[in-house]
C-alpha positions as CSV (number, residue, x, y, z in Angstrom):
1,X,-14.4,25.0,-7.7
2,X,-12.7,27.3,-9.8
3,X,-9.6,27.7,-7.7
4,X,-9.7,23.9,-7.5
5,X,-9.6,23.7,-11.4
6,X,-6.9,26.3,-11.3
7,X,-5.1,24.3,-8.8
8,X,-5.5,21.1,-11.0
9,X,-4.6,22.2,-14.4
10,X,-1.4,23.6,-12.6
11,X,-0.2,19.8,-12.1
12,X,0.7,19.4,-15.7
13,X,4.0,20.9,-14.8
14,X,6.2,19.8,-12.5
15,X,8.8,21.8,-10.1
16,X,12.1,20.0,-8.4
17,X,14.3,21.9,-6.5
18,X,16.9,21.4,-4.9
19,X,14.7,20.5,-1.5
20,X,13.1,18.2,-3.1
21,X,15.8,16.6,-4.9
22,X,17.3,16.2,-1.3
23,X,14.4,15.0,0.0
24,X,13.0,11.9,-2.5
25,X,16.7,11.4,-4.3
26,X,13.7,11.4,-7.4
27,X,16.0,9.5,-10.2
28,X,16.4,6.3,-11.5
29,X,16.8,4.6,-7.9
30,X,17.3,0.9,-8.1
31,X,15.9,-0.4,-4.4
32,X,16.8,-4.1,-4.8
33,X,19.6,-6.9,-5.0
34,X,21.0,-8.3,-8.0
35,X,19.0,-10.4,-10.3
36,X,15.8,-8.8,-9.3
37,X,12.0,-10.4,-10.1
38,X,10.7,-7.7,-11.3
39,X,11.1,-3.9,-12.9
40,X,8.6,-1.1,-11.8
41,X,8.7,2.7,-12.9
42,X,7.1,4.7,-10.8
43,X,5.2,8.0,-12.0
44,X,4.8,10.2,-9.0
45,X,3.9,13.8,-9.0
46,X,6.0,16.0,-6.5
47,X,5.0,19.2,-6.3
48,X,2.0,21.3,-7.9
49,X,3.4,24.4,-9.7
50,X,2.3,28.0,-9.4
51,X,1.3,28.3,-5.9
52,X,3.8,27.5,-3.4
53,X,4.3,24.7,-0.5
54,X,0.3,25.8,0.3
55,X,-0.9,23.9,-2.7
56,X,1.4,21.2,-2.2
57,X,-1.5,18.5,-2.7
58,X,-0.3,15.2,-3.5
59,X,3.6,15.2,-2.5
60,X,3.0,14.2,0.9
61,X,0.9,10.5,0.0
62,X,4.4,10.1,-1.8
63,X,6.7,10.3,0.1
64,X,5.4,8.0,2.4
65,X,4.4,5.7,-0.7
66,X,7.9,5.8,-1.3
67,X,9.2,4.7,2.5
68,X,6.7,2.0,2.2
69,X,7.7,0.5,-1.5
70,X,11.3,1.1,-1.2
71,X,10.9,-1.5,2.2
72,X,8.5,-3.7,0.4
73,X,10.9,-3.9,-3.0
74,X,14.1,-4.8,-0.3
75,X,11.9,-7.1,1.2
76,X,10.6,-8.8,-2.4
77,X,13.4,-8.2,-4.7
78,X,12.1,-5.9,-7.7
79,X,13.3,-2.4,-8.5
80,X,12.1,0.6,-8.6
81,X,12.3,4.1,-10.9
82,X,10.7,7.3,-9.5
83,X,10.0,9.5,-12.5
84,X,8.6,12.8,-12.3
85,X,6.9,12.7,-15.6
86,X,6.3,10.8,-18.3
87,X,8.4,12.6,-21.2
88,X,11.3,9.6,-21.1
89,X,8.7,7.2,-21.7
90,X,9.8,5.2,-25.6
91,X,9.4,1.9,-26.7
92,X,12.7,0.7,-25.6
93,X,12.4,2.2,-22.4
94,X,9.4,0.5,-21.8
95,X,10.6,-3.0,-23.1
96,X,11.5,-4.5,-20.3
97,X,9.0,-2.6,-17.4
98,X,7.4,-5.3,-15.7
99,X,4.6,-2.3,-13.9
100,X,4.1,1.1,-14.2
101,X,2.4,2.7,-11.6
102,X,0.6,6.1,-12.3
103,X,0.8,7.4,-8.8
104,X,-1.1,10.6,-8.6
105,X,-0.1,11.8,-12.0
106,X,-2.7,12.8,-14.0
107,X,-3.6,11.9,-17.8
108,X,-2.9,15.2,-19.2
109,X,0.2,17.1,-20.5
110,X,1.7,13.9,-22.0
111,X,3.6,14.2,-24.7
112,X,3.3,12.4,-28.0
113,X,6.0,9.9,-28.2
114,X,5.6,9.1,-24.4
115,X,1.4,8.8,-24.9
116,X,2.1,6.8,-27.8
117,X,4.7,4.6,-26.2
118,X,2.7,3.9,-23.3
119,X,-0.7,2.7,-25.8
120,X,1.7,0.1,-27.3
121,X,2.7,-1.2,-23.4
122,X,-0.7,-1.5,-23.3
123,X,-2.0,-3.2,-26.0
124,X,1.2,-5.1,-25.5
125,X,-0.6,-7.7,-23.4
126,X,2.9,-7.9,-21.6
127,X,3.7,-6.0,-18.7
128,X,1.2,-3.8,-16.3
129,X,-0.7,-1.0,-15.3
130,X,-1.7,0.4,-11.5
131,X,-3.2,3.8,-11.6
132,X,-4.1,5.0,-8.3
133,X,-6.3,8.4,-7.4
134,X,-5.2,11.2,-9.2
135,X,-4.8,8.8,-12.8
136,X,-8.4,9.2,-13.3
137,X,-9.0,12.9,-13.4
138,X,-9.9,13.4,-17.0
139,X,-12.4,15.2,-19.0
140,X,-12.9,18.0,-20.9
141,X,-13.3,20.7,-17.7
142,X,-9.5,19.3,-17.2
143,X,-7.6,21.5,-19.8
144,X,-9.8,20.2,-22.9
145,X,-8.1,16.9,-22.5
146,X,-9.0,14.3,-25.5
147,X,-6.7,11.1,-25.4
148,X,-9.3,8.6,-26.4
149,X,-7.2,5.4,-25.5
150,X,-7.1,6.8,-22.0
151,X,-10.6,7.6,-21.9
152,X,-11.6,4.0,-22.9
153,X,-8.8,2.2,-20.0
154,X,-10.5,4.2,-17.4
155,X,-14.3,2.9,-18.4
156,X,-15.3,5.9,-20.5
157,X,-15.7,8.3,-17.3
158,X,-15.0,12.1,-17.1
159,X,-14.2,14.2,-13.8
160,X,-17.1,16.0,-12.4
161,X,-16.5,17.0,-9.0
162,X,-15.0,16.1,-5.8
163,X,-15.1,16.5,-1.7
164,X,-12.9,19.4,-1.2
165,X,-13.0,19.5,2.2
166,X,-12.4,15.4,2.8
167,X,-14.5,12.4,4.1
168,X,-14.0,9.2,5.7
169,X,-15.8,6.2,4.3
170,X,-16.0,2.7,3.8
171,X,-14.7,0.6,1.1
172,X,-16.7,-2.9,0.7
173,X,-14.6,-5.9,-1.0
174,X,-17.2,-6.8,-4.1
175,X,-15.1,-10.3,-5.3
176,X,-13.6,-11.4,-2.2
177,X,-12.1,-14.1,-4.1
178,X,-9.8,-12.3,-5.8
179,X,-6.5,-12.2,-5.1
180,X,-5.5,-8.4,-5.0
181,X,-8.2,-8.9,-2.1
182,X,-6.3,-11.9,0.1
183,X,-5.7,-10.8,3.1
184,X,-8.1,-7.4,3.2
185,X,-11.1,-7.3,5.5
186,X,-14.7,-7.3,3.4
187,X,-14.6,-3.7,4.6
188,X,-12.0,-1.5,5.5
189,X,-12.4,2.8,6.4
190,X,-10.8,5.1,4.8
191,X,-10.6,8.0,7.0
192,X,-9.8,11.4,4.6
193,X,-10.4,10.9,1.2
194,X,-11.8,13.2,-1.5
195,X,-14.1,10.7,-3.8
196,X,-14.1,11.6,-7.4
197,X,-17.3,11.8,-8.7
198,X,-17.6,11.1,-12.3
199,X,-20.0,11.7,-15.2
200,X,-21.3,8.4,-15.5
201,X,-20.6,4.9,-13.6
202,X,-18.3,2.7,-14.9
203,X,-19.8,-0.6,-13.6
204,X,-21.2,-1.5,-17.2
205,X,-17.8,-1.2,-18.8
206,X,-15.3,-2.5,-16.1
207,X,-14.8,-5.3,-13.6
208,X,-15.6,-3.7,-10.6
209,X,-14.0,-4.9,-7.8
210,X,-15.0,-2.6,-4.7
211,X,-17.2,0.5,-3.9
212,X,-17.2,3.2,-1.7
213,X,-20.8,3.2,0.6
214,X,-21.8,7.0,0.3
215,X,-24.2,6.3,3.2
216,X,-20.9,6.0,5.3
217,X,-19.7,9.3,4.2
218,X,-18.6,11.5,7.2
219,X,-19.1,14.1,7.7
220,X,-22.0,14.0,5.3
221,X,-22.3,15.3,1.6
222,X,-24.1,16.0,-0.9
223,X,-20.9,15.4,-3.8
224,X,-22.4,11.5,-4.5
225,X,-23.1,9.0,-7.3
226,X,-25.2,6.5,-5.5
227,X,-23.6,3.4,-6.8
228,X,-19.8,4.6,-6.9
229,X,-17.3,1.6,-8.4
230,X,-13.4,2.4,-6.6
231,X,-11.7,-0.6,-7.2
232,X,-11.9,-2.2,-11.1
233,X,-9.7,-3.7,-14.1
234,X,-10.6,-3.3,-17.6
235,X,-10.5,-6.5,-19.3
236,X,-10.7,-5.6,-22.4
237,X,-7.3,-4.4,-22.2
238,X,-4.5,-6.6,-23.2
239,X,-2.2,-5.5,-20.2
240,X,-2.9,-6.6,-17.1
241,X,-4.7,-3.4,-14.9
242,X,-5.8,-2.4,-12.0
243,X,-7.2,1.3,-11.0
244,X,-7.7,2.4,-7.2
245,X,-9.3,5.4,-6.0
246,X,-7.9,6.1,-2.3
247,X,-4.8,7.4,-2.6
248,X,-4.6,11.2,-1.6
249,X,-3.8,11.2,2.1
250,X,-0.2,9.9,3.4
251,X,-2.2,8.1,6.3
252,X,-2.9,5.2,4.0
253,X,0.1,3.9,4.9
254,X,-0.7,3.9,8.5
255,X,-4.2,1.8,6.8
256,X,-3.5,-1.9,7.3
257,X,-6.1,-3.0,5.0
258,X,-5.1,-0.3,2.1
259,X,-1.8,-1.1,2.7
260,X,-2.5,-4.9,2.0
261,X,-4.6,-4.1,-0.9
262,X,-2.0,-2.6,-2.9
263,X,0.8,-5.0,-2.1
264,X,-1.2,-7.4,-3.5
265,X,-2.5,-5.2,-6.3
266,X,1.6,-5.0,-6.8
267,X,2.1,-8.5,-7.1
268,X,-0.8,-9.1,-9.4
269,X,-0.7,-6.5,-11.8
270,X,2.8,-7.3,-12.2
271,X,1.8,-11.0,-12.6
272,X,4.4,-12.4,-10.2
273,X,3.7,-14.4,-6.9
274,X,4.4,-12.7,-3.9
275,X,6.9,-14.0,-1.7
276,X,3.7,-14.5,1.1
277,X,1.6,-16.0,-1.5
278,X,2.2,-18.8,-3.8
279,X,-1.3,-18.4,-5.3
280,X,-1.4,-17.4,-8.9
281,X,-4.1,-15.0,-9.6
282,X,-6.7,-14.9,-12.5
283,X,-8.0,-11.9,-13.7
284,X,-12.0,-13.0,-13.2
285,X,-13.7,-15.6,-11.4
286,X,-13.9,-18.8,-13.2
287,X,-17.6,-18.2,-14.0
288,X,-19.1,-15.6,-15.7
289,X,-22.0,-13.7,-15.6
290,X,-23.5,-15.9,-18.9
291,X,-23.1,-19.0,-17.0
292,X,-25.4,-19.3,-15.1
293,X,-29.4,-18.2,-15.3
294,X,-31.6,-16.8,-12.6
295,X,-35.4,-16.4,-12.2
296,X,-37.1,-13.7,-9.9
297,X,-39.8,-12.4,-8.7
298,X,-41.0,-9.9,-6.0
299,X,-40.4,-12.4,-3.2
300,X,-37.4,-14.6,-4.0
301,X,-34.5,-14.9,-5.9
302,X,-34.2,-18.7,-7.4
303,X,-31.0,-19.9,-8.3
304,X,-29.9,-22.8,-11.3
305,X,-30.9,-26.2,-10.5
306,X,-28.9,-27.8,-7.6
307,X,-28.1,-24.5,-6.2
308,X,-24.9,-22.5,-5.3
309,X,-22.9,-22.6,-2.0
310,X,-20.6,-20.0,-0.1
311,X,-23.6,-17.4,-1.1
312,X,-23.3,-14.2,-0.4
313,X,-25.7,-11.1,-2.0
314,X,-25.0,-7.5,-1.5
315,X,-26.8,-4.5,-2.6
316,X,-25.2,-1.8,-4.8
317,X,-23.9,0.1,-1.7
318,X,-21.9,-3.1,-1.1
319,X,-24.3,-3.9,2.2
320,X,-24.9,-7.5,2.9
321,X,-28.2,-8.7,2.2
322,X,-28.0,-12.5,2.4
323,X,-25.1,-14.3,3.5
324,X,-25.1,-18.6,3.7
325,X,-21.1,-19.5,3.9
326,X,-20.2,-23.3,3.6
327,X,-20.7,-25.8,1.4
328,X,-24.5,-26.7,1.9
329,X,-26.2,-25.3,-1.4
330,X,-28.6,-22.9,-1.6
331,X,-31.5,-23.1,-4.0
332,X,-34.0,-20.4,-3.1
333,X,-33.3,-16.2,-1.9
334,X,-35.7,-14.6,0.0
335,X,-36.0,-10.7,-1.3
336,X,-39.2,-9.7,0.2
337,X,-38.7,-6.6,0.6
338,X,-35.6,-5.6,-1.1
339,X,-37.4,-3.6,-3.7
340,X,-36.0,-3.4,-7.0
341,X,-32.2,-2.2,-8.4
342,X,-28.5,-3.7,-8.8
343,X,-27.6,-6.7,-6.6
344,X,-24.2,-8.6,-6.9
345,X,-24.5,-12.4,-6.1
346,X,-20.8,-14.0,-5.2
347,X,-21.2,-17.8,-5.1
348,X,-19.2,-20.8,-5.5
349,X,-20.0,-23.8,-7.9
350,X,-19.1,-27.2,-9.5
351,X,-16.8,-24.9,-12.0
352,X,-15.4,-22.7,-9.7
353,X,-16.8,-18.8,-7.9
354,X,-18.9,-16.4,-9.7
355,X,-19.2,-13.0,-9.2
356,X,-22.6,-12.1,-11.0
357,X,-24.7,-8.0,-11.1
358,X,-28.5,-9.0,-10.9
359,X,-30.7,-6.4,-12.0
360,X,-34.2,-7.2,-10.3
361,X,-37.4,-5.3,-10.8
């Protein structure tokens, strides 16, 4: 661990030579036609410092992030900037960003005016935010880091350890219904990832939109949170946002249902239709958790008066428990069984889906 924090606190600085500068062409590299739909700036971390090519961690999940958004910006007409680090980051630079995606760049070594710059984008309500993987690791066994409008977008969590040596695993859809999820099986593998652990969860502060099953873990490990949230948005944000774990290995982009995931993540973080998709997202189901009452007891789970359709009720691992898809209604659960803990009901009714945490004893 301590050469890993060694290795981490390394990434505040940034090397780019001239192989690097051949290779990515990092710049200001406009990607799309004239009169594009969009603007995204890209933050991307190159190269770790102080080692060598060895400790080159993240560099190679961009490049290939890079092949794949340079096709998918030609293909959707919006423009890209590739930026190595944050330091050009001003109001006026940031006026007229449509998304900024914190790829693999961590939270730390900002500067004032660009840390300051970027709060305003955020409380902005305009605009967007994707953070992927490496935009989470924060706390204070990173560098004494204290930024507390960061600490409070990614749910209040600090950095506490990590897989060092990788596992695969599998990532279960929690809202199905939403639409950074069109398209993307219920669950989808992820075959070499490092899974962040973190202090505390996050599920209480965010909407969580997908979890990791540790059970699934392989080869197995002991590095686990039991509940463990990868997929969220903070709604109490004014900018639209969306975090996602997975994002250390290059094969990701060789991961049809990751790579499907973040196009729409892309498209809905930027609040613009995709050309596939004419569907306008919302940012939660329209139901909440207030709307609609429960009673349980050891054996069942009954639901409002004239019941819910399309029910489905998973366990905090993500594993199906119940599933009754169509439109007849459901009135009663059966839960004998089940013992108690943290349940997610996803339903449809007269007002629209819900998406709803049950906490049964």
């Amino acid at each position: 661990m301590e050469g890993f924090m060694k290795h981490k606190k390394s990434a505040i600085r940034l090397l780019c030579g001239p192989i690097v500068a051949a290779t990515l062409a990092f710049a200001s590299h406009a990607v799309a036609a004239s009169a594009p739909r969009f603007k995204m700036v890209v933050l991307a971390e190159l190269k770790q410092d102080g080692v060598g090519p060895a400790d080159d961690q993240h560099r190679p999940y961009v490049e290939a992030a890079r092949i794949w958004l340079t096709q998918l910006a030609k293909d959707s007409n919006f423009t890209v900037t590739w930026l190595e680090k944050p330091d050009t980051f001003t109001d006026a630079m940031l006026a007229d960003v449509d998304l900024i995606w914190q790829m693999n760049y961590a939270p730390y070594g900002w500067p004032d005016v660009p840390r300051l710059a970027f709060e305003k984008y955020m409380n902005s309500g305009k605009g967007g935010w994707l953070g992927v993987h490496h935009a989470t690791l924060y706390g204070s066994r990173i560098n004494n880091l204290t930024w507390p409008f960061f600490y409070k977008l990614i749910g209040q969590i600090n950095y506490t350890a990590y897989i060092a040596s990788f596992a695969s695993g599998d990532v279960h859809v929690e809202e199905a219904a939403h639409p950074i999820f069109q398209g993307v099986p219920s669950m989808f593998n992820v075959t070499t990832e490092e899974w962040y652990t973190w202090d505390k969860n996050p599920r209480d502060r965010l909407h969580i939109l997908a979890n990791v099953d540790e059970k699934s873990y392989k080869p197995a490990t002991n590095v686990k949170m039991g509940d463990h949230p990868v997929v969220w948005t903070n709604d109490s944000v004014k900018t639209r946002n969306l975090y996602v774990f997975m994002g250390h290995h290059q094969n990701l982009f060789q991961n049809q249902g990751y790579m499907t995931l973040m196009k729409n993540a892309i498209f809905w973080v930027a609040n613009k239709p995709s050309t596939t998709a004419a569907k306008r997202p919302a940012s939660k189901p329209a139901m909440g958790s207030r709307d609609i009452s429960l009673r349980a007891d050891a054996q069942s789970i009954n639901l409002p008066s004239g019941g819910l359709a399309d029910v489905v009720l998973m366990d905090a691992a993500g594993h199906t428990l119940y599933r009754a898809r169509g439109p007849e209604k459901i009135a009663r659960i059966d839960r004998s069984g089940w013992g108690a803990g943290r349940y997610l009901l996803q339903a449809k009714t007269a007002g629209g889906r819900i998406s709803q945490w049950l906490r049964l004893d």
